[in-house]
ZAFIKOL-994684 format. One record per residue: residue number from 0; residue in one letter; x, y, z of N, C-alpha, C in turn. Coordinates in steps of 0.2 Angstrom, whole numbers, plus 5000, padded with zeros to 4 digits. Each point is the difference from the previous one (the first is absolute). Example, Ala and Ser with C-alpha at 12.3 -4.5 7.8 and 13.67 -1.06 7.14 Angstrom:
! ZAFIKOL-994684
   nuse   dolum   n.px   n.py   n.pz   ca.px   ca.py   ca.pz   c.px   c.py   c.pz
      0       A   5066   4972   5039    4996    5006    5000   5004   5006   5000
      1       S   4998   5005   4996    5004    5006    5001   4996   5005   5003
This chain:
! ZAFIKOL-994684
   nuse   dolum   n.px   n.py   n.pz   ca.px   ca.py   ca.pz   c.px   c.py   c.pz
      0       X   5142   4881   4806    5007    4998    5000   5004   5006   4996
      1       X   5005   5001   5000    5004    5005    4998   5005   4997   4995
      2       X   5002   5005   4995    5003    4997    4996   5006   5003   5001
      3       X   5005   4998   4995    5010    5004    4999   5000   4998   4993
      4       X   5002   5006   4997    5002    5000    4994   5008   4996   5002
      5       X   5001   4996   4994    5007    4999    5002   5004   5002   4993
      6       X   5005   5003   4999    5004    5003    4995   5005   4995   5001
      7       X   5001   4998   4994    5007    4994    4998   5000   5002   4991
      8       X   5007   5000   5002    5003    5000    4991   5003   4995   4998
      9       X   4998   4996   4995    5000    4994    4996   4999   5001   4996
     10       X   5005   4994   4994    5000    5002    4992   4993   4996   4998
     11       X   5000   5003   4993    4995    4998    4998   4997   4992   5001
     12       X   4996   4997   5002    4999    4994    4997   4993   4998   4998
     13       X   4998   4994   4996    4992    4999    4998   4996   4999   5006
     14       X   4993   5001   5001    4996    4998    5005   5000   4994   5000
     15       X   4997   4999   5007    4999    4992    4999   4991   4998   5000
     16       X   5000   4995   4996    4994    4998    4994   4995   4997   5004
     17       X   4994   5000   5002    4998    4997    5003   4992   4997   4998
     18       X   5001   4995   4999    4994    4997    4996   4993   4997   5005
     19       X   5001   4999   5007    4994    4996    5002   4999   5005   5008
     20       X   4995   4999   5001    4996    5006    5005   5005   4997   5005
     21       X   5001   4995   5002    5003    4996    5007   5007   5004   5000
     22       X   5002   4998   4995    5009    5003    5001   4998   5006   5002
     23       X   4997   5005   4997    5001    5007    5001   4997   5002   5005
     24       X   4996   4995   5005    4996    5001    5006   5007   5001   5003
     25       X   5003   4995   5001    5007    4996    5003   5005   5007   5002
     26       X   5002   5003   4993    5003    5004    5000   4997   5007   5003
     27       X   4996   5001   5001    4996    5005    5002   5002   5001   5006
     28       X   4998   4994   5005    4999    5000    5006   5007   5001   5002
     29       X   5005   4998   4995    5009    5002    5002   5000   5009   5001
     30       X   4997   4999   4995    5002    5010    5001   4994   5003   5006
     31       X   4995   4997   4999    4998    5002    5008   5003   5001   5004
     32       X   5003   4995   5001    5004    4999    5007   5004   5004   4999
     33       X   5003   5003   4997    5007    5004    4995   4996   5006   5004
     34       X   4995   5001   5000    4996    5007    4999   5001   5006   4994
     35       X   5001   4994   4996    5000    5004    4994   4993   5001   4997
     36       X   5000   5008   4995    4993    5001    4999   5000   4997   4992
     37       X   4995   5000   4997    5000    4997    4993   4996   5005   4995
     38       X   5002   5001   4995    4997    5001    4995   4998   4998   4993
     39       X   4993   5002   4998    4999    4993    4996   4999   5005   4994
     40       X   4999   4997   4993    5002    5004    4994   4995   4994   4995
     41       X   4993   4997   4999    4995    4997    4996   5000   5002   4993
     42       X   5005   4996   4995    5001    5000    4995   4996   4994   4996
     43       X   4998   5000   4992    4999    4995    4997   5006   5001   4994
     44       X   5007   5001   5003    5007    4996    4995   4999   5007   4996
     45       X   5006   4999   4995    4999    5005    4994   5003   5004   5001
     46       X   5006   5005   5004    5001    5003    5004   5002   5006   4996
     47       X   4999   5007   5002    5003    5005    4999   5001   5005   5005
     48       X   5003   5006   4997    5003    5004    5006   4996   5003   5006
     49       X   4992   4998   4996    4995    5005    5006   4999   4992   5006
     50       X   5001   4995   4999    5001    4995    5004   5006   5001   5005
     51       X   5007   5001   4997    5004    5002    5004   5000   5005   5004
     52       X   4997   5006   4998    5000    5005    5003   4995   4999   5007
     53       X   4997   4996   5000    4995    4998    5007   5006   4995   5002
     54       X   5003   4995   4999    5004    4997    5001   5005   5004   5005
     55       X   5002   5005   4997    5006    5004    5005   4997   5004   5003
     56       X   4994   5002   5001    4997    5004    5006   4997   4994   5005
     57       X   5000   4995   4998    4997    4993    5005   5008   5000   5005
     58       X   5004   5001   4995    5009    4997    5004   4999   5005   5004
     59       X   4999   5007   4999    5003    5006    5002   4996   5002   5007
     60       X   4994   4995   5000    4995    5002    5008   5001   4991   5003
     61       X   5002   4994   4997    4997    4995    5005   5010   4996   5000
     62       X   4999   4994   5004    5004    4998    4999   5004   4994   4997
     63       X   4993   4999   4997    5000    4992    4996   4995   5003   4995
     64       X   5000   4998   4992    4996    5002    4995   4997   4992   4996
     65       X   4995   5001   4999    4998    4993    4997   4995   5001   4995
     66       X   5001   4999   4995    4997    5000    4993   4998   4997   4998
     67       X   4994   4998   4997    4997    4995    4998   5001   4998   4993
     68       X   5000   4996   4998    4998    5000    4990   4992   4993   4999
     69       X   4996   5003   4999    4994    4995    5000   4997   5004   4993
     70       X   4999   4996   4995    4996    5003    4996   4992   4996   5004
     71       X   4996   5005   5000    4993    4999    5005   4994   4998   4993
     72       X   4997   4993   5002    4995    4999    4994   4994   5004   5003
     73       X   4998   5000   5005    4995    5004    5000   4997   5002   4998
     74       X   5006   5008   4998    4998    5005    5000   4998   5001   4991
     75       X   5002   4994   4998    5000    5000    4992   4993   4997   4998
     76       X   4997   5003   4994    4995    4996    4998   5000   4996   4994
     77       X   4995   4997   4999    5004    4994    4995   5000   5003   4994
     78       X   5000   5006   4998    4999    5001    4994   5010   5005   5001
     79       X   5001   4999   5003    5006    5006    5002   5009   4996   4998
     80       X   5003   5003   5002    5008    5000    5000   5003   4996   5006
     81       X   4996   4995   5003    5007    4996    5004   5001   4995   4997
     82       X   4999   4997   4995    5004    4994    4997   5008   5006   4997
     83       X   4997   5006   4997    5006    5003    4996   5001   5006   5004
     84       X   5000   5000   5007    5005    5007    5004   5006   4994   5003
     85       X   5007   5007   4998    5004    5000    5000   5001   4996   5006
     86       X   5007   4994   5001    5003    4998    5004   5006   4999   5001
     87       X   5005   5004   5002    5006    5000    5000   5002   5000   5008
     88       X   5002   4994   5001    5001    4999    5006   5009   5000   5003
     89       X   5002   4998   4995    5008    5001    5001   5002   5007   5000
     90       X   4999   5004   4995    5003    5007    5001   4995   5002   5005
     91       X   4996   5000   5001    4995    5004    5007   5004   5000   5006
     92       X   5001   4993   5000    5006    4999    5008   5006   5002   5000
     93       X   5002   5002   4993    5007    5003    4999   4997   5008   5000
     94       X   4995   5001   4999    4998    5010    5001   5000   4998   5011
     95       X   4996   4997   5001    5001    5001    5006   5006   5000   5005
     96       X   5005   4996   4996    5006    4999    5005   5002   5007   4998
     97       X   4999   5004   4996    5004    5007    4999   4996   5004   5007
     98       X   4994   5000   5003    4997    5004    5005   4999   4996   5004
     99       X   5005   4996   5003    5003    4997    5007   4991   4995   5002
    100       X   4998   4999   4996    4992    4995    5002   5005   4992   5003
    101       X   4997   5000   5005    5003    4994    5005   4995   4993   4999
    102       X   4993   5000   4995    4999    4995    5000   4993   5000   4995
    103       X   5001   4997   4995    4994    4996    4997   4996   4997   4999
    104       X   4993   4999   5003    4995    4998    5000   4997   4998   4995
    105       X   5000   4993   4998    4998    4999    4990   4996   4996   5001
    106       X   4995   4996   5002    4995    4994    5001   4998   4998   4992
    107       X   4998   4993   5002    4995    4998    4993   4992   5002   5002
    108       X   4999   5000   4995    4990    5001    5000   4995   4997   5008
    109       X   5004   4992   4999    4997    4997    5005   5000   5001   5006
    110       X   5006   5002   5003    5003    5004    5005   4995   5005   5001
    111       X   4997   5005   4998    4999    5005    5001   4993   4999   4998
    112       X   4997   4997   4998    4993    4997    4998   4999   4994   5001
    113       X   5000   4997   5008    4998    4992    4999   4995   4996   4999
    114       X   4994   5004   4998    4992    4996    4997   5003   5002   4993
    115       X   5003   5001   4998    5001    5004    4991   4999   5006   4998
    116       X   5001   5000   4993    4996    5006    4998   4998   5000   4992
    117       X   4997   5002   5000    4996    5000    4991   4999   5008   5000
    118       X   5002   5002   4994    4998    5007    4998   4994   5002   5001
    119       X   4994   4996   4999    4994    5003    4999   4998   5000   5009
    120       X   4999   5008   4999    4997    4997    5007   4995   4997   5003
    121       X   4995   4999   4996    4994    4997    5003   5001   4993   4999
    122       X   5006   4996   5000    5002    4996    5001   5004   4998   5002
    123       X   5003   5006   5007    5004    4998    5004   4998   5000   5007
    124       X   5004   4994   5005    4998    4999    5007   5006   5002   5004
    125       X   4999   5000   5005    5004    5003    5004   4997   5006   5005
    126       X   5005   5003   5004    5000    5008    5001   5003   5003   4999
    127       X   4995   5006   4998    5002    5007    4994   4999   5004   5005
    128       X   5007   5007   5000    4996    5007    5003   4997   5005   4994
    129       X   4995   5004   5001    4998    5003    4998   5000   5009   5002
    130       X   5002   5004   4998    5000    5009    5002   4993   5002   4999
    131       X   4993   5000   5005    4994    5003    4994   5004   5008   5001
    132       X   4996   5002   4996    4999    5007    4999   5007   5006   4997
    133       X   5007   4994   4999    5004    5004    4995   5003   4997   4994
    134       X   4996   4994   4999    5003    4993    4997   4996   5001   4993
    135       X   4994   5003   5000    4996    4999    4993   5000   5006   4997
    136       X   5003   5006   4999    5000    5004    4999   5008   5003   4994
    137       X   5000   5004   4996    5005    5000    4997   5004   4994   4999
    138       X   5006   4997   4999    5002    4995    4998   4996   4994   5003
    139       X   4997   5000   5004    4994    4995    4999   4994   4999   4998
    140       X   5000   5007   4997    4993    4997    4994   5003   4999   4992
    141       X   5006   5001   5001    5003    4995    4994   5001   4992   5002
    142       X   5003   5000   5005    5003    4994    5004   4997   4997   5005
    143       X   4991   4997   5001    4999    5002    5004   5001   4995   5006
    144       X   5006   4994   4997    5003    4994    5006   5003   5002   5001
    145       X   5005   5006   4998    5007    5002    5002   5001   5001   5008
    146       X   4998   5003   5003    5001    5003    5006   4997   4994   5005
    147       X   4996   4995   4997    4998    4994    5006   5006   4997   5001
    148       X   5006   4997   4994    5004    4999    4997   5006   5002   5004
    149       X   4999   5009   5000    5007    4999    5004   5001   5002   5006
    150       X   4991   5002   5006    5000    4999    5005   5002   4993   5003
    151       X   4998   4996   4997    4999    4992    5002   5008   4997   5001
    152       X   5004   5006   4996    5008    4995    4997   5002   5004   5007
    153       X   4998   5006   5000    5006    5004    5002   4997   4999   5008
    154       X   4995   4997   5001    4999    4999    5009   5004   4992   5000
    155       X   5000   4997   4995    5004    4993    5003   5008   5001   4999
    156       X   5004   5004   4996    5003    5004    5003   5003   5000   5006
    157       X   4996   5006   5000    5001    5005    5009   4999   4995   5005
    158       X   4997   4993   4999    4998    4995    5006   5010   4997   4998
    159       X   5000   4999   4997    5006    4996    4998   5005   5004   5003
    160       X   5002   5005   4998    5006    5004    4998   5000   5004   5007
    161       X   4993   5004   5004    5001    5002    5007   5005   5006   5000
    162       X   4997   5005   4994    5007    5004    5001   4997   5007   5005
    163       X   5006   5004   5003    4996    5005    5002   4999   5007   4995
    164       X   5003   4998   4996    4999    5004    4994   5001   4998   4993
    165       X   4994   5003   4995    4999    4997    4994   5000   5006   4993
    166       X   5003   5001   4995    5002    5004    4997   4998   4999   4994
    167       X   4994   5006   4996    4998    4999    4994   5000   5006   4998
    168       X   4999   5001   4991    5000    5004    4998   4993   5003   4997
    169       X   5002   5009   5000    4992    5004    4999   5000   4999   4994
    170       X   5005   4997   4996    4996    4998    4992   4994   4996   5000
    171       X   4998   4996   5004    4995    4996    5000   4997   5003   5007
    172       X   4995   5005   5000    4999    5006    5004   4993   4999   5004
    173       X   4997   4994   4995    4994    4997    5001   5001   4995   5004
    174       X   5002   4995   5000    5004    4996    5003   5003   5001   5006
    175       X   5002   5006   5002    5005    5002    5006   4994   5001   5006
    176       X   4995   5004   4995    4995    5003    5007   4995   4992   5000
    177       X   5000   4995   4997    4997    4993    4999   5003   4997   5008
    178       X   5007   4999   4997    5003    4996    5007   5001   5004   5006
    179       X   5002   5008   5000    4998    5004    5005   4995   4999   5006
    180       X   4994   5000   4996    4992    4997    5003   5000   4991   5001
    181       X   5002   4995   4999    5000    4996    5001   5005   4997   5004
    182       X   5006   5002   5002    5005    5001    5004   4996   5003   5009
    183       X   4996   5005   4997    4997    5002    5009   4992   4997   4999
    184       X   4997   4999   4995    4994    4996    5003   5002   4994   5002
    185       X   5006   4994   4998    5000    4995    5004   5005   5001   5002
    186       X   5002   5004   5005    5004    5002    5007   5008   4996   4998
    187       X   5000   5001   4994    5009    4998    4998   5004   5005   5003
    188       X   5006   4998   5004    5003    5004    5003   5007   5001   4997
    189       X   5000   5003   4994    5005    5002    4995   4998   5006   4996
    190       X   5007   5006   4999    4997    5007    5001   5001   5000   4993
    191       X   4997   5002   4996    4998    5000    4991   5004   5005   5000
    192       X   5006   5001   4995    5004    5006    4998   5000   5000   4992
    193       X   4997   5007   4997    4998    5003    4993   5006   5002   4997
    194       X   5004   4998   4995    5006    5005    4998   4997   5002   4994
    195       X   5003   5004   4996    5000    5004    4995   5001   4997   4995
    196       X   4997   5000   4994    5000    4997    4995   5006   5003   4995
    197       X   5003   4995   4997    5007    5000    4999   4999   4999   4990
    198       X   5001   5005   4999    5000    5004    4991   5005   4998   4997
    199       X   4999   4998   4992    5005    5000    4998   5000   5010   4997
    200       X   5006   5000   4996    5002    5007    5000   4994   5006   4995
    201       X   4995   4995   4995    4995    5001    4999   4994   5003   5005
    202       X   5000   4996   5004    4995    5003    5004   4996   4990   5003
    203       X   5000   4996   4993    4998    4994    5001   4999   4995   5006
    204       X   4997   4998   5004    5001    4999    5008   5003   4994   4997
    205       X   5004   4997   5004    5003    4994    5000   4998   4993   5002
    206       X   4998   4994   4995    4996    4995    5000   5003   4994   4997
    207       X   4998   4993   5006    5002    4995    4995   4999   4998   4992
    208       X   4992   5003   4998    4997    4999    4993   5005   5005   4996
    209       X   5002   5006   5000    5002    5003    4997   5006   4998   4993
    210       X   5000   4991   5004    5007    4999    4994   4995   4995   4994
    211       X   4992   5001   5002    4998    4998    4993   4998   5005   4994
    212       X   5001   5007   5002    5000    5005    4995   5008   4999   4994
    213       X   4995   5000   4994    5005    5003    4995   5004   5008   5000
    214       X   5003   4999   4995    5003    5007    5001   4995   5004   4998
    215       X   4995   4999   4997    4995    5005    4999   4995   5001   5004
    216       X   4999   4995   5003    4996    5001    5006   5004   5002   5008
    217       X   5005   4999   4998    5004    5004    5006   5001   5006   4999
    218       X   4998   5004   4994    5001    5006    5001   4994   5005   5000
    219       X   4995   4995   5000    4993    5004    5003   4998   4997   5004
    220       X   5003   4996   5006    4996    4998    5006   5003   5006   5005
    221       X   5004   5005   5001    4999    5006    5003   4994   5003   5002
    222       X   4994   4999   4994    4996    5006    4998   4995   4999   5008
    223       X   5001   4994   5004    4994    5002    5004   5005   5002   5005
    224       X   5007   5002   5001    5003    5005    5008   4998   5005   4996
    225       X   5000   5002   4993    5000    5007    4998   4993   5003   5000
    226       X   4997   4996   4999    4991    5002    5003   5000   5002   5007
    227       X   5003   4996   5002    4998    5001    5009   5003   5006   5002
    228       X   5006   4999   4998    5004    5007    4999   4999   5006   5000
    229       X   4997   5002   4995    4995    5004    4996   4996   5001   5006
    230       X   4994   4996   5001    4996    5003    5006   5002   5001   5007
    231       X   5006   4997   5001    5005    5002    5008   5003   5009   4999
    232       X   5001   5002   4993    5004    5004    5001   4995   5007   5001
    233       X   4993   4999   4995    4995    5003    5003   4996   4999   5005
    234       X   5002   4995   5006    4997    4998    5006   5005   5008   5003
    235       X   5007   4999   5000    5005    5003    5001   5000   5009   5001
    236       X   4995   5001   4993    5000    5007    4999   4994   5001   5006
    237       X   4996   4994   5001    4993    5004    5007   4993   4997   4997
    238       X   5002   4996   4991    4995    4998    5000   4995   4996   5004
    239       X   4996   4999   5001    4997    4994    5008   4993   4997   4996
    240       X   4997   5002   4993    4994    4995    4999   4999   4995   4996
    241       X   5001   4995   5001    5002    4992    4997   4999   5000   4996
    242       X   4992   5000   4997    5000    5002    4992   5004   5003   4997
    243       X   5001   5006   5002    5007    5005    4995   5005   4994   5000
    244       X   5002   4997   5008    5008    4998    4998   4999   4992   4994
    245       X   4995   4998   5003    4997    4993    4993   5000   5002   4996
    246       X   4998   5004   4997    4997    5003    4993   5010   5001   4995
    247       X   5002   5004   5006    5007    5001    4997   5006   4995   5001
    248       X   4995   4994   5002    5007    4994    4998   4996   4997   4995
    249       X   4993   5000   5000    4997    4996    4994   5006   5001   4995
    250       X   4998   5007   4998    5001    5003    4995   5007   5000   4996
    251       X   5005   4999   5004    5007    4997    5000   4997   4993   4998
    252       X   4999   4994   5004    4999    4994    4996   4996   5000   4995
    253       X   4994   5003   4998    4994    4998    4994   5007   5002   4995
    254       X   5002   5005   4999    5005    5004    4995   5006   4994   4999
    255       X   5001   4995   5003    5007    4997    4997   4998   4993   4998
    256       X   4992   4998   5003    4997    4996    4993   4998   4992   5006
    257       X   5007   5002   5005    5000    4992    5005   4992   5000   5000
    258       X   4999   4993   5003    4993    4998    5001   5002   5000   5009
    259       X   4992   5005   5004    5000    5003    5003   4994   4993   5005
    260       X   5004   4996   5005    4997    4996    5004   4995   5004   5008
    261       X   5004   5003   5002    4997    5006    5003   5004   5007   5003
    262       X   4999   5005   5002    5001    5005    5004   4997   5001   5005
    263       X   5003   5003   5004    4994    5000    5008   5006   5007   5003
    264       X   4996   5003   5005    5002    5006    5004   4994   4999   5006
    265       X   5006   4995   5005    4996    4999    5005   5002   5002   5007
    266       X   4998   4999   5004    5000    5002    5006   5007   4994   5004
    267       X   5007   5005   5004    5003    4994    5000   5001   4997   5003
    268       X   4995   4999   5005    4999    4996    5007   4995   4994   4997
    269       X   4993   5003   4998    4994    4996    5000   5002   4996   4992
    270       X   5003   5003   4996    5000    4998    4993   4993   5004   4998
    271       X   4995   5002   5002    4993    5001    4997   5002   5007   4993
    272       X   4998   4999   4996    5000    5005    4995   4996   5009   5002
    273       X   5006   5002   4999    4998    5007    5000   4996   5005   4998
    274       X   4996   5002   4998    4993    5003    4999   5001   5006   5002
    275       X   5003   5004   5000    5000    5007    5000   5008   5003   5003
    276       X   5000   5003   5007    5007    5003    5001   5004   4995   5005
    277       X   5006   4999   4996    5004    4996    5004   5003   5001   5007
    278       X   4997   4998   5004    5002    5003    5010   5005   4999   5003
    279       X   5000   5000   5003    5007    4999    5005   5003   4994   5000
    280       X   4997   4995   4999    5004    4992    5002   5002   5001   4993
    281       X   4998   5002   4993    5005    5001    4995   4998   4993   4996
    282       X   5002   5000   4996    4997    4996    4993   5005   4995   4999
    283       X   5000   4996   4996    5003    4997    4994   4999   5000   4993
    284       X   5003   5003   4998    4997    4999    4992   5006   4993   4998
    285       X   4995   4996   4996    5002    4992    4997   4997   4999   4992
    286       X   5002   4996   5000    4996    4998    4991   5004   4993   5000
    287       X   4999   4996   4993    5001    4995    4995   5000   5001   4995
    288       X   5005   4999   4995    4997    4999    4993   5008   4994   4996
    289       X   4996   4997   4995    5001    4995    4999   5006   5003   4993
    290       X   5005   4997   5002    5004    5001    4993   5002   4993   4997
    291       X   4997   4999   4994    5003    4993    4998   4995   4995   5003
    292       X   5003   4996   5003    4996    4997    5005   5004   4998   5006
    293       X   5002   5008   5002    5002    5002    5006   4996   5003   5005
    294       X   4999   5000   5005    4996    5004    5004   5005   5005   5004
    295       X   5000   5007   4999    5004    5005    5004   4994   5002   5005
    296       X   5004   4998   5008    4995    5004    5004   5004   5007   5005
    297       X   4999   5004   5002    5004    5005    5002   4995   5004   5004
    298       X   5002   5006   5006    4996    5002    5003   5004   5006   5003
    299       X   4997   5008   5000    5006    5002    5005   4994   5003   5005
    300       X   5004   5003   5005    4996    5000    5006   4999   5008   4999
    301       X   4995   5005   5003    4999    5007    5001   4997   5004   5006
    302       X   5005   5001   5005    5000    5005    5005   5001   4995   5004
    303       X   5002   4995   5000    5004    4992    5005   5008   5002   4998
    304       X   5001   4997   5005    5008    4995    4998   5001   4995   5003
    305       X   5003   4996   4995    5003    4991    5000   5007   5002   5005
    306       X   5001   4996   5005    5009    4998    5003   5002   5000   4994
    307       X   5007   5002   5001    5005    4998    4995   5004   4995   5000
């Protein structure tokens, strides 16, 4: 089927809120018939600019935008931050109505998990997806239920929502190439688009956690884009052997004291760590380190490029 952008000018107004998988099947099937295309934007609330910014690139290619807010228990473990991550659902819907979002997607728990859920995993039933082979490595050998967590959310999702496009950000870079691979291993037929991670003017990539930093800890949670930095710019010069580029983001973080969860310069198709010279499919250098009891995660990519 062929789609039509349809261009209409209309003042601003809020999305409309959509709580149960029925109603929003209902509405879907309107805009089918409409042939309108849709784009979807998988948030858990908390909103900032780097959310909008995939927000206005969803408006700017599909015809309908629809954003989720579901904080995902999943992907938390019980030892973690979803009783206390931030929930601010009234202003999110007021950020959205500024980037023309035609609808919100908010469910309860139950809704989206009807056998339950319990933190720990080995006492949980249901069906779970799993990514082998990009899921336990780097931020999942710190987190290592995260990515079962947010394959399993973000396919009930895509069943629900049925968009033809889905819109994430390269700050969670791990992530991207997760649902990437799991989007064509089960033959989901929505095309996964990467945007560009969105800084504050420090360099800081942009995150819901960010607003549990002090001011003191907000002015040394940079240190891990400046690490990375650091080794992209000597990517830049021609440097190409992963240990030099490691070695020289270490060395930027060991110096500023943060506690150093991991660094990795891997390969940025496979995720596999690199071991000698960086090759043509080009790398991503990433890291963790914890400020406070914040977790800063970041990643930039070298001899790739992200959509914008």
């Amino acid at each position: 089927m062929m789609f039509r952008r349809f261009h209409t000018t209309r003042a601003i107004y809020k999305p409309r809120i959509i709580n149960s998988i029925t109603e929003y099947r209902a509405l879907r099937n309107e805009w089918l018939m409409q042939g309108k295309s849709i784009g979807f934007v998988p948030t858990m609330g908390a909103l900032h600019k780097g959310h909008l910014s995939l927000a206005k690139t969803a408006k700017a290619e599909c015809d309908i935008v629809v954003a989720s807010i579901f904080v995902n228990p999943a992907q938390f473990a019980p030892t973690e931050d979803l009783d206390r991550y931030p929930r601010t659902f009234d202003s999110d819907v007021d950020l959205l109505s500024t980037v023309g979002c035609d609808a919100v997607f908010s469910p309860a728990v139950q809704e989206m998990y009807p056998a339950g859920i319990t933190l720990d995993v080995k006492r949980q039933s249901g069906a779970f997806v799993e990514v082998l082979g990009k899921s336990h490595m780097l931020e999942g050998s710190v987190r290592p239920h995260f990515f079962r967590g947010v394959a399993t959310i973000v396919t009930k999702l895509f069943n629900v929502i049925q968009p033809h496009k889905a819109f994430f950000g390269q700050k969670d870079g791990q992530q991207c190439a997760v649902i990437r691979t799991m989007a064509r291993d089960l033959l989901i037929p929505t095309e996964i688009i990467v945007c560009r991670t969105v800084r504050e003017a420090d360099g800081l990539a942009m995150s819901s956690r960010n607003r549990y930093l002090n001011p003191a800890e907000r002015d040394l949670a940079p240190v891990l884009y400046k690490a990375l930095h650091e080794a992209e710019k000597l990517y830049l010069q021609g440097e190409r052997d992963a240990n030099t580029l490691r070695t020289t983001a270490m060395t930027v973080l060991e110096a500023s004291g943060a506690p150093i969860e991991y660094l990795s310069v891997a390969n940025s198709l496979t995720l596999e760590e690199e071991q000698g010279l960086v090759g043509a499919d080009g790398a991503m250098i990433s890291g963790a380190v914890k400020i406070g009891k914040t977790r800063i995660i970041d990643n930039v990519l070298l001899g790739v490029e992200v959509r914008s």
